[in-house]
C-alpha positions as CSV (number, residue, x, y, z in Angstrom):
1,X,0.0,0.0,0.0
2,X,0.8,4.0,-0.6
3,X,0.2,6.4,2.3
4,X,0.2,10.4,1.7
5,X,1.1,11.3,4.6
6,X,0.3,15.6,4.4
7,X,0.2,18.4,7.5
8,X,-2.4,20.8,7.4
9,X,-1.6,24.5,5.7
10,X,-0.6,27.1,7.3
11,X,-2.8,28.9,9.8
12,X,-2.7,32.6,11.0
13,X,-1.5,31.4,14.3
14,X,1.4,29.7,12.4
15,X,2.5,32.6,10.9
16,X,2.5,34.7,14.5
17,X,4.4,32.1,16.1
18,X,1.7,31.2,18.3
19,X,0.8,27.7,20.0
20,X,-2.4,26.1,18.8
21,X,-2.3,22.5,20.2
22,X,-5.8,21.5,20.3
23,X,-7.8,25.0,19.6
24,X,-9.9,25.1,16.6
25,X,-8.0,27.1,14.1
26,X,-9.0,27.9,10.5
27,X,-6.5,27.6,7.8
28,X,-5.3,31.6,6.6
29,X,-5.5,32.4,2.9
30,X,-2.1,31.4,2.4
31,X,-2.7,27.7,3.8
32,X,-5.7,27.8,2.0
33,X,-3.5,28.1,-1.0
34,X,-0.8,26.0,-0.1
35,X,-3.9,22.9,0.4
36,X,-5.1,24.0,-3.2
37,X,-2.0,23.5,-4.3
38,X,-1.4,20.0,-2.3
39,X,-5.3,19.1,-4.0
40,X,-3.5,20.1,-7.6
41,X,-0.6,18.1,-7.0
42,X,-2.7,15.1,-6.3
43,X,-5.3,15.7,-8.5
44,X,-4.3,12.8,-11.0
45,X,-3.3,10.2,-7.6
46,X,-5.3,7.0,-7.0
47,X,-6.9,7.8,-3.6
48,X,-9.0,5.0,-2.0
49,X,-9.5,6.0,1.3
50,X,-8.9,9.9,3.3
51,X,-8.5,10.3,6.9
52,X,-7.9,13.4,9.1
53,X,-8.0,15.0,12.0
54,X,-11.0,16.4,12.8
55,X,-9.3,19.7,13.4
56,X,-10.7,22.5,11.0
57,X,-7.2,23.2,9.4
58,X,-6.6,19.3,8.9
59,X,-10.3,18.5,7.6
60,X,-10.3,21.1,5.3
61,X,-6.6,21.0,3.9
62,X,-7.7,17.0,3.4
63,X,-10.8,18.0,1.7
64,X,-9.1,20.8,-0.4
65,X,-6.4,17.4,-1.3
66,X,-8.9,15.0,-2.4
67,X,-10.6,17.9,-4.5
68,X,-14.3,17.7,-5.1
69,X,-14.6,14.3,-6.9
70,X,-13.2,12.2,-4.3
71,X,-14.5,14.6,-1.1
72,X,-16.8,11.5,0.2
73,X,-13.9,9.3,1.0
74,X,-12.9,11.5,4.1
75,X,-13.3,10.4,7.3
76,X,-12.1,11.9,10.7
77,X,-10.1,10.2,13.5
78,X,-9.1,11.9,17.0
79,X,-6.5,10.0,17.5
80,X,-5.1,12.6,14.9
81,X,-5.8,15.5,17.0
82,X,-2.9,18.0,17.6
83,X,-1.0,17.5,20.8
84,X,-2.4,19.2,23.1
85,X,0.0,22.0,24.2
86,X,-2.1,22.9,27.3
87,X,-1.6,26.3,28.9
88,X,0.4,27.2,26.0
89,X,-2.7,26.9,23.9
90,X,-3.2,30.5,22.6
91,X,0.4,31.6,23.6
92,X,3.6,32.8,21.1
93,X,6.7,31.8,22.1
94,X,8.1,34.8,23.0
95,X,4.9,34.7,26.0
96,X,5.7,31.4,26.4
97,X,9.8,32.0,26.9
98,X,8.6,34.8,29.6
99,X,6.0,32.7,31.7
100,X,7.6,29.0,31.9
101,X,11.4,29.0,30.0
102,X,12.9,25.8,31.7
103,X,10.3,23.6,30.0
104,X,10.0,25.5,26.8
105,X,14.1,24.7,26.7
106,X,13.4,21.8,27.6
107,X,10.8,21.2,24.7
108,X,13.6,22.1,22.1
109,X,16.6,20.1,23.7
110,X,14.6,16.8,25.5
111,X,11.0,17.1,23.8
112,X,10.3,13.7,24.9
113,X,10.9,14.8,28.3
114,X,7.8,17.4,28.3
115,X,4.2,17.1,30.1
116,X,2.5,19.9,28.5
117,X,1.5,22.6,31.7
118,X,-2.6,22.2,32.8
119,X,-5.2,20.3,31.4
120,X,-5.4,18.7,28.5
121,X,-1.3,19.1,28.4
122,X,0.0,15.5,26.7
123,X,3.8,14.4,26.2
124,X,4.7,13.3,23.0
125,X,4.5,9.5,24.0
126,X,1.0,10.3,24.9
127,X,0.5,11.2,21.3
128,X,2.2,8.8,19.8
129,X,0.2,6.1,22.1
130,X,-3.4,7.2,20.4
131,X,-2.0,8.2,17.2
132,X,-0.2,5.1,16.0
133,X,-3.7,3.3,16.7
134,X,-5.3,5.9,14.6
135,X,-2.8,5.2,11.8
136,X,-3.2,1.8,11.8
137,X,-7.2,1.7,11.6
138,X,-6.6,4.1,8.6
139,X,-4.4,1.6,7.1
140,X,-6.7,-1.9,7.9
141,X,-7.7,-3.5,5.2
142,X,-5.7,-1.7,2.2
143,X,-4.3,-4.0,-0.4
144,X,-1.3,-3.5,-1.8
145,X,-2.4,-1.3,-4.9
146,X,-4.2,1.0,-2.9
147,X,-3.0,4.6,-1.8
148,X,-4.4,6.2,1.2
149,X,-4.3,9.8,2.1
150,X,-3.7,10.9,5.9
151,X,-3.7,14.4,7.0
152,X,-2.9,15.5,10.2
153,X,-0.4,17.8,12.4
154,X,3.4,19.1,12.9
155,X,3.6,16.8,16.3
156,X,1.6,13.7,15.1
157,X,3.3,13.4,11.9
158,X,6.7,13.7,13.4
159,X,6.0,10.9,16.2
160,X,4.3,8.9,13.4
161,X,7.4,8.7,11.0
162,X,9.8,8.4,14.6
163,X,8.4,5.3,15.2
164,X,8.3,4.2,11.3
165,X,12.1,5.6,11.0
166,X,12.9,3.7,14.1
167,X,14.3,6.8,15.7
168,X,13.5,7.6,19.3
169,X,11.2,10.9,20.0
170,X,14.3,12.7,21.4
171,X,15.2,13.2,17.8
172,X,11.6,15.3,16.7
173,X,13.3,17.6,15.6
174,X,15.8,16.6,13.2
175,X,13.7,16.8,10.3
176,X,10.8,19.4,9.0
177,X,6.9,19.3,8.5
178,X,6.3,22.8,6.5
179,X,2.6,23.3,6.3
180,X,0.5,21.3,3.3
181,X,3.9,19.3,3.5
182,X,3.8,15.6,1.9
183,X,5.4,12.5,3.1
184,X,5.0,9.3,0.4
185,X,5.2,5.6,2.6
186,X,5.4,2.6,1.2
187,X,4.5,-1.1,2.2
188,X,2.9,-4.5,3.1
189,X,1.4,-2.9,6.3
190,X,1.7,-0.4,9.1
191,X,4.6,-1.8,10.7
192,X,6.3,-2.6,7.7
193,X,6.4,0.3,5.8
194,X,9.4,2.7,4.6
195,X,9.5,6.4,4.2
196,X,9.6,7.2,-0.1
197,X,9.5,10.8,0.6
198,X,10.2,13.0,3.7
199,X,8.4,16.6,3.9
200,X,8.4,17.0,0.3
201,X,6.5,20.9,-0.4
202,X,7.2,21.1,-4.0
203,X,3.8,21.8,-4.9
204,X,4.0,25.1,-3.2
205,X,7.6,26.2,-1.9
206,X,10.7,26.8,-3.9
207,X,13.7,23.9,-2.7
208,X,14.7,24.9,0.7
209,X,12.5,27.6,0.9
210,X,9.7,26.0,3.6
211,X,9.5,28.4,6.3
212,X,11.1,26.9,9.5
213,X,7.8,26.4,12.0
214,X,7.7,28.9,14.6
215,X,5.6,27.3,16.8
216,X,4.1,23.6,17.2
């Protein structure tokens, strides 16, 4: 099996810097375009089955991918949701460096280390332990000659291709999701499945010219 694994676009709380987690944000005009652009890019891909969060920016970036034609296949999972950032939610950086800067330092040098501050606040092995299922219900039941497209977030795609790169979360950071990003995967199953592509923006961004995420 083939699996598209895309981020959503870019949302206006992307482009301030400023920590979304779990709130409800709507793609900006520019991720808007970026997710038309994914939607072009795929336009002419076998797609049998869609899955995203159900997170406004992931839905409609997926929806906006699959185009018209093939908008019925989409289903939404939660085990797709964004980490959720807790207390940070709302927050930029620079707030967030101010009110709590041993775990934010923490976040960039240990991630896996992290409980997000207050409720709702998940570590990234948290995410990874309802995501992965996620993934793998998206996957049951594919055959081999069947592509499905999964759209979800910066954190959840990262611990999803840690665990297929057999890398430990410590390492998050040591490659890129730019928004509307694409990752190709490729094989007999979940667990047995390699990584074609890695954050492949072409569609949309000039080579190396993905903006560097300012906030998770």
């Amino acid at each position: 099996m083939k699996i598209l694994l895309a981020r959503h676009g870019e949302t206006p709380w992307n482009a301030e810097g400023r920590y979304q987690g779990q709130i409800d944000i709507p793609l900006s005009p520019v991720g808007e375009g970026q997710a038309r652009a994914l939607g072009a890019r795929l336009a002419d891909a076998r797609i049998d089955r869609a899955v995203a969060s159900p997170l406004t920016r992931a839905r409609t970036t997926a929806e906006f991918a699959l185009g018209d034609a093939r908008r019925d296949l989409l289903a939404t999972d939660p085990g797709l949701m964004e980490i959720g950032h807790g207390e940070w939610e709302g927050l930029l950086a620079s707030e967030i460096r101010e009110r709590d800067p041993e775990r934010l330092q923490a976040w960039r040098d240990a991630p896996d280390t992290v409980l997000m501050p207050g409720t709702g606040g998940e570590t990234l092995q948290g995410v990874l332990d309802r995501a992965w299922p996620a993934f793998e219900r998206a996957t049951a039941g594919l055959g081999d000659d069947d592509t499905l497209l999964v759209v979800a977030h910066d954190a959840v795609n990262r611990v999803l291709l840690c665990r297929i790169l057999g890398i430990p979360l410590n390492r998050l950071w040591s490659f890129r999701q730019a928004p509307a990003t694409l990752n190709l995967l490729e094989g007999p199953s979940a667990d047995r499945i390699e990584v074609v592509r890695l954050n492949d923006c072409a569609h949309h961004t000039a080579l190396f010219g993905e903006a560097v995420h300012r906030a998770l």
